[in-house]
C-alpha positions as CSV (number, residue, x, y, z in Angstrom):
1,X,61.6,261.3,-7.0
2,X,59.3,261.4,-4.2
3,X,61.0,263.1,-0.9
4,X,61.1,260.9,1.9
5,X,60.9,261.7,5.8
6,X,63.9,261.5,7.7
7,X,62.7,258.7,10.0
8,X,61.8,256.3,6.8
9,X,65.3,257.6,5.5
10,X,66.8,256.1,8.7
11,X,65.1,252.7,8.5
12,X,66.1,252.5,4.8
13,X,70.2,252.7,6.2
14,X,69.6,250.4,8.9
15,X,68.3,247.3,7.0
16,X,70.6,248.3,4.4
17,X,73.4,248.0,7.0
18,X,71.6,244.8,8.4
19,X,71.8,243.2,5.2
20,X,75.7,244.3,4.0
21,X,76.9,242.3,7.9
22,X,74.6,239.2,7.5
23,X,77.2,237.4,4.8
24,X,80.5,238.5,7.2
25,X,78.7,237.3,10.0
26,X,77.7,234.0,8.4
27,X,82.0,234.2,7.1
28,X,83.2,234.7,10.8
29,X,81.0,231.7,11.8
30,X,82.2,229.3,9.7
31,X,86.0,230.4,10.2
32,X,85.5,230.0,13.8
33,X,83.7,226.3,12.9
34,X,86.0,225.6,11.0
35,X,89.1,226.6,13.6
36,X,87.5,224.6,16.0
37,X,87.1,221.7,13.6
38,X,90.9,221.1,13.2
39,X,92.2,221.8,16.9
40,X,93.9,219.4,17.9
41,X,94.4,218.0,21.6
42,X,97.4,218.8,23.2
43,X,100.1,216.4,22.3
44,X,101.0,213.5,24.2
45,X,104.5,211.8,24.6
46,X,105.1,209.5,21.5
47,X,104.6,205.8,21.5
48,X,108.2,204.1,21.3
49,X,109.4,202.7,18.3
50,X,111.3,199.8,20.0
51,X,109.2,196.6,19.3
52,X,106.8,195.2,21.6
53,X,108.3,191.9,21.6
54,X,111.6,190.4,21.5
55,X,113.7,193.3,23.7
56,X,115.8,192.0,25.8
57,X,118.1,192.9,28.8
58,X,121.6,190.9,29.4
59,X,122.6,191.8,33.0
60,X,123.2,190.3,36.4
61,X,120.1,189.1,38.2
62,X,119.9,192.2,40.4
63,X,119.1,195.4,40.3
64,X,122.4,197.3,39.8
65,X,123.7,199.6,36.3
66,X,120.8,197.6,34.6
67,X,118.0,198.6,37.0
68,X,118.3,202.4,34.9
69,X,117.6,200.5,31.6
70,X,114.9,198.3,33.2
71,X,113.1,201.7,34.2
72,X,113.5,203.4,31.0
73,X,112.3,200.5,29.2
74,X,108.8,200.5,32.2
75,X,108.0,204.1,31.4
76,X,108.1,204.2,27.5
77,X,106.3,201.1,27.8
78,X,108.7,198.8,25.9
79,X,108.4,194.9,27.5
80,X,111.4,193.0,27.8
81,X,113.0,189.8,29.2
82,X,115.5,189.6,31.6
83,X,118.7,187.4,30.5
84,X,120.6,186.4,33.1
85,X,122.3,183.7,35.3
86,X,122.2,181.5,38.6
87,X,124.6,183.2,41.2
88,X,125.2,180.5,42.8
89,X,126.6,179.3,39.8
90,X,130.2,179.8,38.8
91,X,130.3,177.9,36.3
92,X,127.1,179.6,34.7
93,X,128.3,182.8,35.3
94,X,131.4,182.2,34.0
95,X,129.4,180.8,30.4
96,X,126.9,184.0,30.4
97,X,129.7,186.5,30.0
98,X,132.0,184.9,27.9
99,X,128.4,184.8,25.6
100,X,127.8,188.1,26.1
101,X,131.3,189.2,24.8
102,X,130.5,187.2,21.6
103,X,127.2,188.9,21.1
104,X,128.3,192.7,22.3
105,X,131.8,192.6,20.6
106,X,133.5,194.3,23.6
107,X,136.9,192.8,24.7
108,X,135.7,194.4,28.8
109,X,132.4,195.1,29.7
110,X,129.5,194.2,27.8
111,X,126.5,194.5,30.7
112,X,124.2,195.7,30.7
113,X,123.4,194.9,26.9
114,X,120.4,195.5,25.3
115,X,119.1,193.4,22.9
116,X,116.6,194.5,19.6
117,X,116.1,192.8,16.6
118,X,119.3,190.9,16.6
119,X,120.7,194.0,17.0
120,X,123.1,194.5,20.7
121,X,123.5,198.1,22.8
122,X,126.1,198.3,25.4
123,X,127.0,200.7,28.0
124,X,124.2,201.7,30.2
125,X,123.5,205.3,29.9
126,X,124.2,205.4,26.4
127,X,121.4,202.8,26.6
128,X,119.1,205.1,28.9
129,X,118.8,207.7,26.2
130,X,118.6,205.7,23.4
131,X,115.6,203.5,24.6
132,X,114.1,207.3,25.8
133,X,115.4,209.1,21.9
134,X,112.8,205.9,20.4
135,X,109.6,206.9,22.8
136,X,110.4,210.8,21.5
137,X,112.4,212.2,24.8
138,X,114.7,213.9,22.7
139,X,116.3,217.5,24.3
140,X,114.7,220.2,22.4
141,X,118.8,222.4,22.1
142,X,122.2,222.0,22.6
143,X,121.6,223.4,26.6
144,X,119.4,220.5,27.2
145,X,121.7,218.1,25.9
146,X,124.3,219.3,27.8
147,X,122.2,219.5,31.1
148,X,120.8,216.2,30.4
149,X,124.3,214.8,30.3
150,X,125.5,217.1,33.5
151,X,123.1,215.2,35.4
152,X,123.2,211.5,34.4
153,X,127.0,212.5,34.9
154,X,126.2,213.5,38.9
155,X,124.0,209.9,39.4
156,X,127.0,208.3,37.9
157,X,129.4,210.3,40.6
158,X,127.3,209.0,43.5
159,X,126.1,205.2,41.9
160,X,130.3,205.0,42.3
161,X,129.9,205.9,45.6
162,X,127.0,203.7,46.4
163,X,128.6,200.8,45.4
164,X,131.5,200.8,48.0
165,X,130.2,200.3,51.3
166,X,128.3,197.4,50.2
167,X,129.3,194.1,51.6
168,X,129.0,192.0,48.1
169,X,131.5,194.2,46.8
170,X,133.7,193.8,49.4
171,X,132.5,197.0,51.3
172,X,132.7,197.5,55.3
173,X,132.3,199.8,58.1
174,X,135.5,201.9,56.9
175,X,133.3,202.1,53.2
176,X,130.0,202.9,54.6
177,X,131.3,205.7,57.0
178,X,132.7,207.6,54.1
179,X,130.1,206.5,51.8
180,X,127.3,208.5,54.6
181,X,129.7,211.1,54.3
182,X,129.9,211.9,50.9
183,X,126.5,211.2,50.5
184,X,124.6,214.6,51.6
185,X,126.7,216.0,49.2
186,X,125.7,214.3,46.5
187,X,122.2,214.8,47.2
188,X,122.8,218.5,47.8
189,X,123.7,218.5,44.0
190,X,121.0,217.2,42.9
191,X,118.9,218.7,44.8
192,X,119.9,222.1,43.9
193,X,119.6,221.2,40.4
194,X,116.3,220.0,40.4
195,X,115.2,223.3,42.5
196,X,111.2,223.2,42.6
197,X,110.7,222.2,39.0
198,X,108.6,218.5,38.2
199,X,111.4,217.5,35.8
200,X,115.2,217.9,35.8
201,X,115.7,219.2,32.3
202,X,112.9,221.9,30.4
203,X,110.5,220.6,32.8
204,X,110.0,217.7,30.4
205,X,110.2,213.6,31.2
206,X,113.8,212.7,30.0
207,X,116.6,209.7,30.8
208,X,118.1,212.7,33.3
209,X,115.2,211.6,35.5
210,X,114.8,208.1,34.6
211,X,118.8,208.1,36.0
212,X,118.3,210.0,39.0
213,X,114.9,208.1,39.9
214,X,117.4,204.9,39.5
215,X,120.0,206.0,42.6
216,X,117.5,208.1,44.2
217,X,115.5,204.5,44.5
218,X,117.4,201.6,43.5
219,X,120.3,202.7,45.8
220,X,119.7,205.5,48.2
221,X,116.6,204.9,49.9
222,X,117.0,201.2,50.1
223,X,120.9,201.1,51.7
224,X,120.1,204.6,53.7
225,X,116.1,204.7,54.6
226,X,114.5,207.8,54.7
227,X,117.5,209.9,54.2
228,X,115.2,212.0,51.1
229,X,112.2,212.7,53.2
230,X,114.5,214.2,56.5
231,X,116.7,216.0,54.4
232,X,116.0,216.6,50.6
233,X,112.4,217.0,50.5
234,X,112.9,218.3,46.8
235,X,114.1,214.9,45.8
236,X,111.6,213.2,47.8
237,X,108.7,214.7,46.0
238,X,110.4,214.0,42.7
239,X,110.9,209.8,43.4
240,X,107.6,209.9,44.8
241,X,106.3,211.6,40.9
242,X,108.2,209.5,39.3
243,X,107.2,206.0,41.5
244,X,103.4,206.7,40.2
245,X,104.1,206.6,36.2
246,X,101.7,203.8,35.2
247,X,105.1,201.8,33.5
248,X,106.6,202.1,36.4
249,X,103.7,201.3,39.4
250,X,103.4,197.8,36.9
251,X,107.1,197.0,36.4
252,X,108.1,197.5,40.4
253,X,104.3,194.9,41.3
254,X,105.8,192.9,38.9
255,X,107.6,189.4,39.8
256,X,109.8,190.3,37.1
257,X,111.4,193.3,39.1
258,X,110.9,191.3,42.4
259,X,113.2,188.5,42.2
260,X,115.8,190.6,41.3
261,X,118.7,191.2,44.1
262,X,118.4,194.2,46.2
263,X,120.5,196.8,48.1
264,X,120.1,196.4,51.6
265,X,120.2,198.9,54.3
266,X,123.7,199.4,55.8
């Protein structure tokens, strides 16, 4: 064999090299296609599974314990029809409950009831998270749960509250001093709890917030104006979130959520 210099020598290895990496090059190139060819966007919340027609909502017509299911139903994106009654009406009134006891099966309270596919749910929270388990707002552990349920159980201390001082419910000046009373500390709870996350519970949309945006807005800030923004500017921030979901914005423009009775300041 004919001796060769040490510079051809050289050459020889590096094509030789050059030649071996091409292929794993050309391999690396199509795993990192083909990675990118199956990523997937990040995932967004789940469409319900509640129908698109045919929900609906027995309950007073007024905001009240039914305005929480209204909302829940607004941001999953679920329409409904409001079932309800003249209350001016005795007599109607009288007629739309003793119907709703036939259709929920419950000897007390039967609103608000929610209606689907024939099919009747009573008691409002329970409601709340159901309509929020069928658009995927599930808690991810046993602590969520448990949180989630600690702080529906707080909006459910102070929606007692709230209901006292007001003069439809036989409420006077005796109620609504001890209703402002109580009331900072209420909102201290909650807003402790929420601290300075976007959501109550794992940072994730759930019917903890679809509850507390319900007293926060349906009760708080209509009977006691601007008590959130001079004192709770944690809870301020979070109604103010949760005003702009797109479900929401369209239900409260709606004529639908606007003939309903309101609140009013005390």
């Amino acid at each position: 064999n004919q001796a060769t210099s040490p510079i051809t020598h050289r050459l020889v290895l590096q094509q030789s090299f050059i030649c071996w990496m091409a292929p794993m090059k050309s391999i690396k190139s199509m795993k990192q296609a083909t990675k990118t060819a199956v990523k997937t966007p990040k995932k967004a919340r789940a469409a319900s599974t509640l129908p698109k027609k045919g929900v609906k909502l027995y309950y007073w017509p007024a905001r009240g314990r039914g305005e929480q299911v209204r909302l829940a139903l607004a941001v999953t994106g679920v329409p409904f029809e409001d079932v309800t009654f003249d209350m001016t009406d005795d007599n109607a009134k009288k007629e739309f409950f003793e119907k709703c006891r036939g259709l929920g099966g419950n000897t007390t309270n039967n609103t608000p009831m929610l209606e689907v596919k024939g099919k009747f749910y009573t008691q409002s929270t329970a409601i709340v998270k159901f309509v929020c388990a069928c658009a995927g707002m599930i808690p991810g552990s046993p602590t969520h749960i448990f949180e989630i349920d600690n702080i529906i159980s707080h909006v459910e201390d102070l929606r007692i509250q709230a209901y006292k001082p007001t003069a439809l419910f036989g409420g006077g000046e005796q109620e609504k001093q001890v209703f402002l009373q109580l009331l900072p500390k209420h909102l201290s709870n909650l807003e402790r709890l929420l601290g300075g996350k976007k959501y109550f519970v794992a940072n994730k949309l759930s019917a903890a917030d679809v509850c507390a945006y319900d007293i926060l807005d349906t009760m708080v800030e209509t009977q006691v104006p601007g008590t959130l923004a001079a004192s709770f500017p944690q809870l301020a921030a979070f109604r103010d979130r949760m005003s702009k979901f797109r479900g929401i914005e369209t239900y409260h423009a709606s004529e639908q959520h606007k003939k309903l009775w309101a609140f009013p300041p005390l």
